[in-house]
C-alpha positions in Angstrom: 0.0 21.9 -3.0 -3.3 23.1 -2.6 -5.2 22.7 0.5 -8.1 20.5 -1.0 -4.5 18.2 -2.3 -3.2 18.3 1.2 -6.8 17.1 2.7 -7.2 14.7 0.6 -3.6 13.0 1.1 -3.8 13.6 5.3 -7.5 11.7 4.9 -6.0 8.6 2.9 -2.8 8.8 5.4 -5.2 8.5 7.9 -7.3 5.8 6.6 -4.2 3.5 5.1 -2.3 4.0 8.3 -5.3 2.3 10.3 -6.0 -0.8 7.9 -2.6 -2.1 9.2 -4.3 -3.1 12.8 -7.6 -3.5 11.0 -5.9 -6.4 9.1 -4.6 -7.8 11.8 -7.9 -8.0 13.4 -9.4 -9.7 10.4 -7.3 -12.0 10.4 -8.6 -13.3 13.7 -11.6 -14.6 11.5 -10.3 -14.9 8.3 -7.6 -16.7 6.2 -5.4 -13.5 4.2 -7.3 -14.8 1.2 -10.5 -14.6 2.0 -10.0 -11.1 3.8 -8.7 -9.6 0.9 -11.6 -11.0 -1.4 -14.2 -9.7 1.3 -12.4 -6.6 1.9 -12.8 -5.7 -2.0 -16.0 -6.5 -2.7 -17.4 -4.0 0.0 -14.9 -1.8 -1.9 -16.2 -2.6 -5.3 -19.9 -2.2 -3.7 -19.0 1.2 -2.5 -17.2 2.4 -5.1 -20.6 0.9 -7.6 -22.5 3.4 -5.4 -20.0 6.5 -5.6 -20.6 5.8 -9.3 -23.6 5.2 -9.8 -24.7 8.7 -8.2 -21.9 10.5 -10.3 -21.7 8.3 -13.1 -18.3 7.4 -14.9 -17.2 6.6 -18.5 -16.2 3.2 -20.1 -12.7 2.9 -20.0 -11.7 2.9 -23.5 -10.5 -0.9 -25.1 -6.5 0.1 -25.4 -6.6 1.0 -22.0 -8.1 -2.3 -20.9 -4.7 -4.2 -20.2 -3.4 -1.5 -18.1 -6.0 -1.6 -15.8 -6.2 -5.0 -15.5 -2.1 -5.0 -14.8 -3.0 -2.4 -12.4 -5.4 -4.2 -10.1 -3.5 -7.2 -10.1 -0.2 -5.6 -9.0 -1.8 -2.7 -6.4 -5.0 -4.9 -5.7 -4.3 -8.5 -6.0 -0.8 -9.0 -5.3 -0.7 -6.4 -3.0 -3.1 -7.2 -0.3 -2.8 -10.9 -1.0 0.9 -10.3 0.3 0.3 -7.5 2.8 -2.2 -9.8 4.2 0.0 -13.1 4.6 3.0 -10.9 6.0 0.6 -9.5 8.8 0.0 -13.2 10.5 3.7 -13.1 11.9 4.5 -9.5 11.2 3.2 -6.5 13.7 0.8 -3.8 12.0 3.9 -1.3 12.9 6.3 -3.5 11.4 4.1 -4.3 8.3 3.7 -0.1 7.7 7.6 0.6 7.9 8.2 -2.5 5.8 5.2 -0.9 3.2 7.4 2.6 3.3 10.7 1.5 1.8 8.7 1.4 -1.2 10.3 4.0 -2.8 13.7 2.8 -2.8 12.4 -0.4 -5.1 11.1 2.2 -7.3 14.7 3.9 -7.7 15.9 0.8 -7.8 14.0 -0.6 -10.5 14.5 2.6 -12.7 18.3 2.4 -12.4 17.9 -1.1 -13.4 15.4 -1.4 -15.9 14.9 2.6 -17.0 18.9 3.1 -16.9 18.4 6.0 -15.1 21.7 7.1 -13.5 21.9 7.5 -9.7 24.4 9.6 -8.3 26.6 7.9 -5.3 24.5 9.1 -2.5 21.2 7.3 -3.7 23.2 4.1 -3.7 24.2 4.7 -0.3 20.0 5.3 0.8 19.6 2.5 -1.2 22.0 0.5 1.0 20.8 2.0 4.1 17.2 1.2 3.4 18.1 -2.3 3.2 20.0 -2.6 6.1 16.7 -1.0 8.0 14.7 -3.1 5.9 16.9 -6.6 7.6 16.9 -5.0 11.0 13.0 -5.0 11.4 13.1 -8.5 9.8 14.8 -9.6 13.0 12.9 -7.5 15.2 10.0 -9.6 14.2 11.7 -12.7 13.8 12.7 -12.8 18.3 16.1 -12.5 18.2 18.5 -13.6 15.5 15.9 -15.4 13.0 14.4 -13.7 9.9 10.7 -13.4 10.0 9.3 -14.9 6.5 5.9 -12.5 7.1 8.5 -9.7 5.9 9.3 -10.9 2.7 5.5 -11.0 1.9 5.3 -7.5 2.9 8.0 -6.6 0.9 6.5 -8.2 -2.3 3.5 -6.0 -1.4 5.8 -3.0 -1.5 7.3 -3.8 -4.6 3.8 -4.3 -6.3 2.7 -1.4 -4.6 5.7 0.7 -6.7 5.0 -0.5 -9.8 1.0 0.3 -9.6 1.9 3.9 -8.7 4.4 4.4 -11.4 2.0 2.9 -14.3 -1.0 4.2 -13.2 -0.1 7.9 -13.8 -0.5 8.2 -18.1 -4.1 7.1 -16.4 -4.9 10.6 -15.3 -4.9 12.7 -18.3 -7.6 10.6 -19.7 -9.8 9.8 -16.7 -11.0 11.5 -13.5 -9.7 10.2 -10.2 -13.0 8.2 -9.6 -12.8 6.5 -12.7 -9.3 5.1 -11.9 -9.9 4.4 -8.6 -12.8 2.4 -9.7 -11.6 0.9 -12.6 -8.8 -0.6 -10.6 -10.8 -1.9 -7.8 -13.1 -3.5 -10.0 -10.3 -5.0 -11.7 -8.2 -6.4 -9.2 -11.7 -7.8 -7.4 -12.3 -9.9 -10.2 -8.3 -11.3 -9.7 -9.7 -12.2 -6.3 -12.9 -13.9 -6.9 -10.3 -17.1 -8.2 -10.9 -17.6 -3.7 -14.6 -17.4 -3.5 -14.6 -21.2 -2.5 -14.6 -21.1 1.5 -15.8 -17.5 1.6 -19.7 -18.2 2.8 -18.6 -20.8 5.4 -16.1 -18.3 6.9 -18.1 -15.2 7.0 -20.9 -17.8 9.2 -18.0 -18.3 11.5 -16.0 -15.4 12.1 -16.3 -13.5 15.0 -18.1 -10.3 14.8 -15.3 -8.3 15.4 -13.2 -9.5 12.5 -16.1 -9.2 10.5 -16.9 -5.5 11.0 -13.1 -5.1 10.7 -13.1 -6.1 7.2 -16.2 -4.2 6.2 -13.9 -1.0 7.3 -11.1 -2.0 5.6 -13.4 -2.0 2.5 -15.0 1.2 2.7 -12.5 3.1 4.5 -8.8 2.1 3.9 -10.5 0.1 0.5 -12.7 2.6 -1.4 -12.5 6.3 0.1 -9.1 6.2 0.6 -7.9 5.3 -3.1 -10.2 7.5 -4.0 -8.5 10.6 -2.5 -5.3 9.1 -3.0 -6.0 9.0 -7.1 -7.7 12.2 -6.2 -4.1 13.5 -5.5 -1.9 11.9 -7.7 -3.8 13.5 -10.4 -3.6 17.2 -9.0 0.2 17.1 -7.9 3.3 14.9 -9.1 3.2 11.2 -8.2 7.3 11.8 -6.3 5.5 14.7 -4.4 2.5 12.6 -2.9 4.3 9.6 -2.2 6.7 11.6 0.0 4.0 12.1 2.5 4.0 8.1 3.0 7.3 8.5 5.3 4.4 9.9 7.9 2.5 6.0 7.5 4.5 4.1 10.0 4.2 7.0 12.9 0.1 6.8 12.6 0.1 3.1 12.0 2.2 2.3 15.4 -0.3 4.9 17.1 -3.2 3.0 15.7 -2.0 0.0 16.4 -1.2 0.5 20.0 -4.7 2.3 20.6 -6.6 -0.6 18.5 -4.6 -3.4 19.4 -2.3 -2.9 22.2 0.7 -3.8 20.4 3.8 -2.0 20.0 6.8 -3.4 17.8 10.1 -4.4 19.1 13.2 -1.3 20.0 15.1 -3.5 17.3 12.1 -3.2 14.7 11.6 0.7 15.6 15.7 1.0 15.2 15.2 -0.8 11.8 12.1 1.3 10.8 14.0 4.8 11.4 17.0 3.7 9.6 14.5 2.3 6.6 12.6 5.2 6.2 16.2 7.4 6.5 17.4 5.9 3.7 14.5 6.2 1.6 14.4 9.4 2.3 18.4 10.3 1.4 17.3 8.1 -1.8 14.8 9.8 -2.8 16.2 14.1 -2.5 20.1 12.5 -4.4 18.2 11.0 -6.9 16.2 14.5 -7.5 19.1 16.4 -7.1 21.0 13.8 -9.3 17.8 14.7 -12.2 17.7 18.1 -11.4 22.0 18.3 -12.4 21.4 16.3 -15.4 18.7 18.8 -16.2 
């Protein structure tokens, strides 16, 4: 990759890594509905301007029920879940949770795509689960599932699917348009929670307010933008392996924002997680690359 690729990628890293604790400090003002709504209308807003200056096509009518798919799968659904998981669920848990992403992806093609997985992936597969129901625990105190994670995990699965169908999306538009389109699109899934929004934005503290404001511009707007940026300068497997680095800056973050650290049997679970997507991800290449 390129430098202006790598740049681009470290700056989203950066930026997604930190929403994590800036969720969680919205949510000290917010409900997870109404932060997600909030959160994307200063995206949309930003994104209006970034336009506006540059100026950006009309998407073309075929490619209308694509986009809308895509913002409700890596918009809607996404932060709707991300955000419900993150009232019970640590920002450090929530981003190692968010990594095993992947391995729904090879799942889901070796399920729905029939593509063949050699015996390895299946055993990364396995692993990532088993790290997967370790930090589960680790949130949960003890011997007790945490139901935060399975919201997060529905955000990680949505997350999969809008990476995978967004890419036929780049050799017809520039990354701006797709970021934007997107947005936009999933924004108008969220305005269905406008009711309540006014009275809570009166109410919330300061702090939670300017935390969602950041989470619109920064991890909201700029960072899809670089992020579609990339995807359309380098192989969509490529990029995404740089998400393995999330968790590390998020746990930093979240520690330096919030003071809070997950649990040794979360961490444990976290390693082994993001282990196994990793041993997923290089059999399943090397499985491609022997079928070649």
């Amino acid at each position: 990759m390129d430098p202006l690729t790598l740049s681009a990628i470290a700056f989203t890293l950066l930026l997604w890594a930190s929403a994590f604790a800036g969720i969680r400090s919205g949510l000290a003002g917010f409900s997870p509905g109404h932060l997600a709504l909030l959160r994307f209308l200063t995206a949309s807003l930003t994104l209006l301007l970034f336009s506006a200056l540059r100026g950006i096509r009309l998407p073309r009518s075929s490619d209308l029920g694509r986009i809308a798919l895509l913002g409700f799968l890596g918009i809607t659904v996404y932060h709707l879940a991300l955000n419900f998981g993150e009232k019970t669920v640590s920002a450090g848990a929530a981003s190692m949770l968010i990594a095993a992403g992947p391995i729904f992806t090879a799942f889901l093609a070796a399920v729905f795509l029939r593509e063949r997985l050699p015996l390895p992936a299946w055993a990364g597969i396995g692993l990532g689960f088993l790290g997967v129901a370790l930090i589960s625990l680790g949130e949960g105190g003890g011997l007790r599932f945490n139901a935060g994670a399975f919201w997060i995990l529905l955000a990680a699965f949505s997350t999969s699917l809008y990476f995978v169908f967004q890419k036929p999306l780049h050799g017809r538009y520039a990354p701006l348009e797709v970021a934007a389109y997107t947005i936009w699109a999933g924004t108008v899934w969220l305005l269905v929670l406008l009711p309540g929004l006014p009275e809570e934005l009166t109410a919330a503290p300061r702090q939670a307010a300017w935390s969602v404001v950041y989470l619109g511009v920064g991890p909201g707007a700029l960072a899809y933008l670089t992020w579609t940026f990339a995807l359309s300068r380098a192989p969509a497997s490529h990029v995404t392996n740089f998400l393995y680095l999330s968790p590390a800056l998020a746990i930093a973050i979240a520690w330096l924002w919030l003071g809070e650290l997950p649990s040794l049997t979360t961490l444990i679970g976290g390693v082994v997680a993001i282990v196994g997507v990793i041993v997923t991800h290089f059999a399943a290449r090397s499985g491609r690359a022997a079928a070649s």
